[in-house]
Structure formats: C-alpha cells, structure tokens
C-alpha positions as CSV (number, residue, x, y, z in Angstrom):
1,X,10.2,11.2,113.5
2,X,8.6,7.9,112.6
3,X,10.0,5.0,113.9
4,X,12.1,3.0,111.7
5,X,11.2,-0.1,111.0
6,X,14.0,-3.0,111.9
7,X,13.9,-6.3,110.5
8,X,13.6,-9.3,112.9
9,X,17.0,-11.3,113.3
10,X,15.1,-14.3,112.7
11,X,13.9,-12.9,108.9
12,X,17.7,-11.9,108.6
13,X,18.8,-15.6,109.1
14,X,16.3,-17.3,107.0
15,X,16.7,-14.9,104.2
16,X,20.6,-16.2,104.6
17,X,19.9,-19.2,104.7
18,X,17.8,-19.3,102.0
19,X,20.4,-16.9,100.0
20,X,23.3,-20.0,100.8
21,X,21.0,-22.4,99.8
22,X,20.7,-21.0,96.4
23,X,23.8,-19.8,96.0
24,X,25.2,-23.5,96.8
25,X,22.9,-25.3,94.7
26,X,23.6,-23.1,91.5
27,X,27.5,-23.7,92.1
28,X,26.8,-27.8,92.6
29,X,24.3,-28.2,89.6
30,X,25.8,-25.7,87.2
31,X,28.9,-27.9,86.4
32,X,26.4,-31.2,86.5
33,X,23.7,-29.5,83.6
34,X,25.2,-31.6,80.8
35,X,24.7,-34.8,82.4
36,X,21.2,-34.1,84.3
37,X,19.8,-36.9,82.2
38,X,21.4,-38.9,83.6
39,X,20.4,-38.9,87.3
40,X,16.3,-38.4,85.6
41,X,17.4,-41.5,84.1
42,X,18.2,-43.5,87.2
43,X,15.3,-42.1,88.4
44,X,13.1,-43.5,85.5
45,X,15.0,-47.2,86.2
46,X,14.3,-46.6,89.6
47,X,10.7,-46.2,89.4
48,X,10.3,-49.3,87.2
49,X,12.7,-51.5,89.5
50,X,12.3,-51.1,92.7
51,X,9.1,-53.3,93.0
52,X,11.2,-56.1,91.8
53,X,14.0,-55.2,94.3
54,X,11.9,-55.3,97.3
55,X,10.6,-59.1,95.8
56,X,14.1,-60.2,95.9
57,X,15.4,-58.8,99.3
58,X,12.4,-60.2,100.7
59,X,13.4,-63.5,99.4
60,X,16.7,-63.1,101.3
61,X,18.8,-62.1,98.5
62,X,21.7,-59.8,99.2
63,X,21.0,-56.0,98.1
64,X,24.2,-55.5,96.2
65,X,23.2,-59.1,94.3
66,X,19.7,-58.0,93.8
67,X,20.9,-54.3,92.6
68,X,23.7,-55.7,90.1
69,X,21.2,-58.3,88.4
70,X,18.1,-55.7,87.6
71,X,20.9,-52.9,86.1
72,X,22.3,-56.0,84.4
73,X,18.1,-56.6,82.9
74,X,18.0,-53.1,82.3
75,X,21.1,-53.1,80.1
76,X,19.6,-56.0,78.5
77,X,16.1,-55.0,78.1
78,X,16.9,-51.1,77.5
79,X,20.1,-50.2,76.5
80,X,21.3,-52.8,73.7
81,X,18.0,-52.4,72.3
82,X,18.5,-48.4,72.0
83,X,22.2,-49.2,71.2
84,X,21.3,-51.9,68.6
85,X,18.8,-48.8,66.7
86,X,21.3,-46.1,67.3
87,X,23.7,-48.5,65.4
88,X,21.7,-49.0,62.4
89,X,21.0,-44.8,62.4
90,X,24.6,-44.9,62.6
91,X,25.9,-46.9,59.7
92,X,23.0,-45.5,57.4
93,X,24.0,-41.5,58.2
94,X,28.0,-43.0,57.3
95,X,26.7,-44.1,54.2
96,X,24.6,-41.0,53.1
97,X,28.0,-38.9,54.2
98,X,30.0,-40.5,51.7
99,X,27.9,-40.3,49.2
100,X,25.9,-36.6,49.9
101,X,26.2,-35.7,46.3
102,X,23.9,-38.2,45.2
103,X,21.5,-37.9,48.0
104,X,21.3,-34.5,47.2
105,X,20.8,-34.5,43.9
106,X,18.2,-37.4,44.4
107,X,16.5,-35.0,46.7
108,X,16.7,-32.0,44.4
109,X,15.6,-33.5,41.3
110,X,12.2,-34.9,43.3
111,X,11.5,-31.3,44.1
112,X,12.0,-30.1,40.8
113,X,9.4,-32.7,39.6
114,X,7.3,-31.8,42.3
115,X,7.6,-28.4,41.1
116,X,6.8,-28.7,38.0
117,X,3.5,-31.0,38.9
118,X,2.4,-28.2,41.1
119,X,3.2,-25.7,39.3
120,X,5.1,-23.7,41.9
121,X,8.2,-22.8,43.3
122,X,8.5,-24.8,46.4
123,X,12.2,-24.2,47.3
124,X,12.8,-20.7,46.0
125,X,16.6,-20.3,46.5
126,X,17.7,-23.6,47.2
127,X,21.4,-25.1,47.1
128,X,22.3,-29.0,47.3
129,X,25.8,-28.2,48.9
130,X,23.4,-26.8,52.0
131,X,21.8,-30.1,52.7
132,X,25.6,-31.6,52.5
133,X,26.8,-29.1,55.2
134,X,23.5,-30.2,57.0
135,X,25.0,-33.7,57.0
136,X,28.2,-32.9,58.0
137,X,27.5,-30.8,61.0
138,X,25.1,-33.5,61.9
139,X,27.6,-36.5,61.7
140,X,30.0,-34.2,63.7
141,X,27.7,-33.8,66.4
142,X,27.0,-37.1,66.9
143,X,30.5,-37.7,67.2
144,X,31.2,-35.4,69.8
145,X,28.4,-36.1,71.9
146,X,29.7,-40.0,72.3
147,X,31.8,-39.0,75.2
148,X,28.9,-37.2,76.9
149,X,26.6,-39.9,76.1
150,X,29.1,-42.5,77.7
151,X,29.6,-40.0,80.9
152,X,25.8,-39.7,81.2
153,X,24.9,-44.0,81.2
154,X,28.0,-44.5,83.7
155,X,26.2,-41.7,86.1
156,X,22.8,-43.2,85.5
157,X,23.8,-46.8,86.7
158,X,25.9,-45.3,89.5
159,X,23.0,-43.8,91.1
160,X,20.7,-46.5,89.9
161,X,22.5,-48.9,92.3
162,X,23.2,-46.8,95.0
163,X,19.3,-46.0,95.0
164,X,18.5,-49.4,94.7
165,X,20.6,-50.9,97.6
166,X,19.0,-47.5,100.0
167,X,15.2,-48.6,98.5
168,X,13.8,-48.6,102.2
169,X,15.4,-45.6,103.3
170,X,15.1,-43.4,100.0
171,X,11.6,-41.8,100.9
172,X,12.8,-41.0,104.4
173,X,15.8,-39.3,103.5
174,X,14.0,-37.3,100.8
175,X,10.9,-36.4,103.3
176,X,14.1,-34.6,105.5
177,X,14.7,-32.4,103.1
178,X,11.8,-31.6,101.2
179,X,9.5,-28.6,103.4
180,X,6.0,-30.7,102.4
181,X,3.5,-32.2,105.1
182,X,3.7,-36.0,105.2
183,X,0.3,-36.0,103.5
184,X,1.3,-33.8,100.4
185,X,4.7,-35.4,100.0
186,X,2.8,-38.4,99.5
187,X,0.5,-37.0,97.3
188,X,3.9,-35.7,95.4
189,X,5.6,-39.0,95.4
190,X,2.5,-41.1,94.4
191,X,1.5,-38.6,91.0
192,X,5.5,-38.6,90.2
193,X,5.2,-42.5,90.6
194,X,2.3,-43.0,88.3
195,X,3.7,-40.4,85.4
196,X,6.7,-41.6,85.5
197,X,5.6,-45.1,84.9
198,X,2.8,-44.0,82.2
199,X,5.3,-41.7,80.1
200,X,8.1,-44.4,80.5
201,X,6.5,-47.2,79.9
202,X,3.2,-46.0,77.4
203,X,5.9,-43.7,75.3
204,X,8.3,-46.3,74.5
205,X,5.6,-49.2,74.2
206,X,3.2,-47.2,71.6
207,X,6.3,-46.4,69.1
208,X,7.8,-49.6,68.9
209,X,4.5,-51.2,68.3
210,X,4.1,-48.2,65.5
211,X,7.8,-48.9,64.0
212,X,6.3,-52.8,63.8
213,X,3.3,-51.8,61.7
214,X,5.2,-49.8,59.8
215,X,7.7,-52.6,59.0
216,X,5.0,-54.3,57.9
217,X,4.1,-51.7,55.3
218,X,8.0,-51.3,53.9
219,X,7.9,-55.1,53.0
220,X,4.7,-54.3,51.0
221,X,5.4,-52.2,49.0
222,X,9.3,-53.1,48.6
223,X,11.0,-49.9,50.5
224,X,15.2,-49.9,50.2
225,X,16.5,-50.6,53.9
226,X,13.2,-51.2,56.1
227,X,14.7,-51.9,59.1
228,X,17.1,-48.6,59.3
229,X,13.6,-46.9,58.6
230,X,12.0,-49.1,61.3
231,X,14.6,-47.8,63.6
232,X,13.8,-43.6,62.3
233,X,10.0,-44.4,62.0
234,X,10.0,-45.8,66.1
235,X,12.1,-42.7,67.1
236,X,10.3,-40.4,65.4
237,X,6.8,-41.6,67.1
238,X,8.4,-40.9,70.3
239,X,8.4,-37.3,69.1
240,X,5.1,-34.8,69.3
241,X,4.6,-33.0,65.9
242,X,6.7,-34.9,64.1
243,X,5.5,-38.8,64.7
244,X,5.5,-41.5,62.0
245,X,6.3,-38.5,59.2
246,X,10.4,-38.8,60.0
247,X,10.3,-42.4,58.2
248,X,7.8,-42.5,56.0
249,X,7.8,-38.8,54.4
250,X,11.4,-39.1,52.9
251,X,11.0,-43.1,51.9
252,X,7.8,-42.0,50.3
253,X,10.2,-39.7,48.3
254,X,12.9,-42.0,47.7
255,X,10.7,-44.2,46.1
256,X,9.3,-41.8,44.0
257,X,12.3,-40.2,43.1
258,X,13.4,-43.7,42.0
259,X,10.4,-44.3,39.5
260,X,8.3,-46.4,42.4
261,X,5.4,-44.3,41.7
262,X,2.8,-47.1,42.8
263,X,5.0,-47.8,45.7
264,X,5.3,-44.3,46.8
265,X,1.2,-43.9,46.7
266,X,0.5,-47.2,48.0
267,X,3.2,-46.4,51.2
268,X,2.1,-42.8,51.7
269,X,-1.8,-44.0,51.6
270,X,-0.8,-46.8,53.9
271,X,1.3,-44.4,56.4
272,X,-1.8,-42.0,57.2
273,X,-4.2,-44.8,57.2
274,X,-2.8,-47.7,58.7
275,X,-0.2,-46.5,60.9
276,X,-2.2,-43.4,61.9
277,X,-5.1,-45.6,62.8
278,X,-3.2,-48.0,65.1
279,X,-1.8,-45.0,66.9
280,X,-4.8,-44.2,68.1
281,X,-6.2,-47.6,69.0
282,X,-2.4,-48.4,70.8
283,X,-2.6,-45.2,72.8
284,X,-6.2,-45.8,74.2
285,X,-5.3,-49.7,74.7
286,X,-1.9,-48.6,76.6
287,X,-3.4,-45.4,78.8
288,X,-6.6,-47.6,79.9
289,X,-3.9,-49.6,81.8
290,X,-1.6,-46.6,83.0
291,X,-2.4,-43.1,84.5
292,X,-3.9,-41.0,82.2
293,X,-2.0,-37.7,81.5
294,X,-4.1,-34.6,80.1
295,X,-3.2,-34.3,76.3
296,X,-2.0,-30.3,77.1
297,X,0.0,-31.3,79.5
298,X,1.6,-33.7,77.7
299,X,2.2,-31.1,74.9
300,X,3.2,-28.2,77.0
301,X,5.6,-30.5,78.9
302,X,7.2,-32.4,75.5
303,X,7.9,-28.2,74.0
304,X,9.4,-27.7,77.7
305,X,11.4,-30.9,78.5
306,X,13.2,-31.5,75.1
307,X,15.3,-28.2,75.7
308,X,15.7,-29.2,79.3
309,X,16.3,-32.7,79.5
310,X,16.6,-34.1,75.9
311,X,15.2,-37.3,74.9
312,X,14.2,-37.8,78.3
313,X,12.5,-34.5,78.2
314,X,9.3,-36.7,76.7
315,X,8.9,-37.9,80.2
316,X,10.0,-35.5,82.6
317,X,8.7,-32.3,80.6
318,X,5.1,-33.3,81.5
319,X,5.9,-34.7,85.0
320,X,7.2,-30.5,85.6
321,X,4.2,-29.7,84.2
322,X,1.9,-31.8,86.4
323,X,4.0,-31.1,89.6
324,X,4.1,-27.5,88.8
325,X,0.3,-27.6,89.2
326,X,0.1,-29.9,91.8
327,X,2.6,-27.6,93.7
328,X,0.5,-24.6,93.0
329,X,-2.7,-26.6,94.4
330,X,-1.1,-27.7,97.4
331,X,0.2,-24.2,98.1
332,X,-3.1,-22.7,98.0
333,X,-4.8,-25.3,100.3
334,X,-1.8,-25.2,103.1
335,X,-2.0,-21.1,103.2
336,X,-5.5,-19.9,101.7
C-alpha cells in the first residue's frame, strides 16, 4: 500500500491561522462596509496633513493642539466648502420637487421639438410622471443617507486625530502587521503617498477651476441660476464619462426650451470649446507638479472605486488599481 501522505502540523496551524484571520476580519468589517469611506477619508486628510503636523510638534506644540487645529482647517478648507455646494444642490432639487410638473413638461416639450427638427422618434414610449418618480426617489435618498453621511464625517475625524497625535509611530505599527520586506513596504507606502496626494489634490483642483470657467460662460450668455449650475458643473468634472456635460447639457436645454435659442448655441459652442480646452491645459499644468497616474488606470480604477467606495472611489479606485499591480510585481521578484 502506498504510503499516505500526512500533512505537517506546522501547514495545519498556518492554514488555521490564516482561516481565523479571515474569518475575523469578515465579521469586523462586514458591519463597518457602509461607513468604509470614512476611515479612506481620514486617510486622504492624513496624507495631506501630516507634513504640517510634524512642523508644528517640532516647534514644541502639543500633539492634541496641533491635531485639533489642522481637522479644524480641514473643516474649514474641505468640508463647508463641499457643504456650502451640497446646499445649493439641495435647495435647487426642493424646488424642482415642488414643481416636477412643469419641469417635466418643459423637458418633454424640448424633445418633441427636437423631434420634430430631426425628424425622429427620440423617446419612443416616454411618460413625464416617470421623470417625477425619478425625482422623488432621488430626493428620498438623499434624505435618508443624511444620517450615514453624518456617521461617516464623525468616524473620519475620529481617526484623523487619533492618526495624527500616533504620526511617528503609525508606519511602525503598520510594518508589524503587514508580511512585506522593509524595502517593499516602503516602495508601498511611498506609491500610496504620491497617488493619494495626486488624485486628492489634482481631482478636486482641476474641477473647481472647470466650474470657474464655466461660471464665466453662464454670465455670458445669461443662464437662470449659475451658481447652482457652477456647483453640478464642478461635481460633475470630478466624474469620468460624464464631465462638464451634467451642467451644461440640461442648461443648454433650458434655455432653449425657453426661446434662448442664441443663448443655447452660444453656451453649447462655448461648453465643448472653452471648457473642454482648459481641461486639458489644467490637467497637464496640475499632473506636471504631481505623480503622474496612467490614464487606464485611472479609468479602470474610477469604474471599480465608485461601487466600492463612493465619491471617494475617484481616488482610491486607481490607488487598488496601482497597488494591485505593484503587489503582483513585488510578488514575482521576492519568489521568481
């Protein structure tokens, strides 16, 4: 009889270990997937502050002082900011809720003259009351995710500061725990570093600078509400595939529907040339100074992240993508 083969008690207590491990972490981050963006958001904060928190300790500030005054910046610089344009989203989706019927017939009756320029059927079987449950159920979401929203920010700054106050001793603990040589754990930390500061700062940067030029252009040519559509226009750049379009499409439509004709062509010609121009020229001007991230990457990791993560998913999708990689290189050269 052939002998059987037994396997080693050392394989049997790694593969338990290993089985614990993952058992363990599925049971600890399971209940904390709703509110993951906000520990990538401390992270984020982290990245971009800790360079100032070493300047201060090192001018003998206290830790807890120098950790309360940058999350007190940050809420300054970051969060009113996004508060202030989530506000002005806000009141302008109140207002199209109560009166849906006349936004939908204002969009209806531009497609039907549309239509009948074209000479084709564009929306086949469309119904108005569809685009008012549209609004609805998006109104309604946004409500219910304010409680989520406020969970997420009050877990972000709670790590924020506790990170913050632990600066020198962050890495260490983190190289305990994490099976990488010194050397690639560096590499690791340095690449997460640098695309974490690219995507947060170069994302962020480039739309607002787009929503600015496109303020410009609502002024021009007289658009209803330009700084709501400031606000959708700078969100919207944030976002691959969809860019600038979000604001300028449907005010390109509103003023047509309105008898603006010249407004509507002078906006739309304005949209593709002059905002799509300055796109370009803002995103060479801001990569030059920042890591440059592949352009697949960055798409690959947007479709990924969003699900994931979010908003934040236009950050951390393409830092996955790039560790992912960088993990599969370091692999190969540590056991090929």
């Amino acid at each position: 009889m052939p002998d059987k083969q037994v396997i080693k008690p050392l394989l049997t207590r790694q593969i338990f270990t290993l089985a614990s491990i993952i058992l363990l972490g599925v049971l600890i981050f399971t209940p904390l997937t709703p509110y993951i963006s906000g520990i990538f958001g401390a992270i984020i904060m982290y990245v971009l502050t800790v360079g100032w928190m070493k300047k201060l300790t090192e001018r003998g500030w206290k830790r807890s002082l120098s950790a309360s005054l940058l999350i007190v910046l940050t809420i300054f610089t970051v969060l009113i900011p996004i508060g202030l344009i989530l506000f002005l989203l806000t009141n302008r989706v109140q207002d199209v809720m109560e009166n849906s019927e006349k936004y939908s017939y204002m969009l209806r009756s531009t497609i039907a003259r549309v239509e009948n320029y074209v000479g084709y059927n564009i929306t086949g079987s469309f119904q108005g009351e569809n685009l008012e449950d549209l609004i609805t159920k998006f109104v309604e979401g946004a409500a219910g995710s304010t409680l989520d929203i406020t969970i997420i920010i009050g877990l972000m700054y709670f790590c924020l500061y506790y990170m913050l106050i632990n600066y020198d001793n962050l890495k260490d603990s983190m190289r305990k725990y994490i099976p990488l040589s010194d050397k690639n754990f560096e590499r690791v930390s340095i690449d997460s570093k640098e695309m974490i500061k690219s995507n947060a700062i170069a994302i962020p940067l480039v739309a607002l600078l787009q929503g600015a030029v496109a303020l410009i252009g609502f002024y021009i040519f007289g658009a209803p509400n330009p700084w709501f559509w400031f606000a959708v226009t700078t969100l919207g750049s944030m976002i691959p595939f969809v860019g600038t379009a979000i604001g300028m499409v449907p005010l390109v439509i509103i003023l047509y529907a309105q008898g603006q004709t010249f407004e509507a062509i002078g906006l739309g010609v304005y949209g593709v040339v002059v905002v799509g121009l300055t796109d370009n020229l803002f995103r060479i001007v801001v990569q030059q100074r920042l890591a440059e991230i592949h352009p697949l990457i960055t798409l690959f990791g947007v479709v990924i992240g969003i699900p994931l993560f979010g908003f934040l998913g236009l950050i951390f999708g393409p830092l996955m993508v790039s560790l992912f990689l960088l993990l599969i290189k370091i692999y190969k050269e540590e056991y090929y």
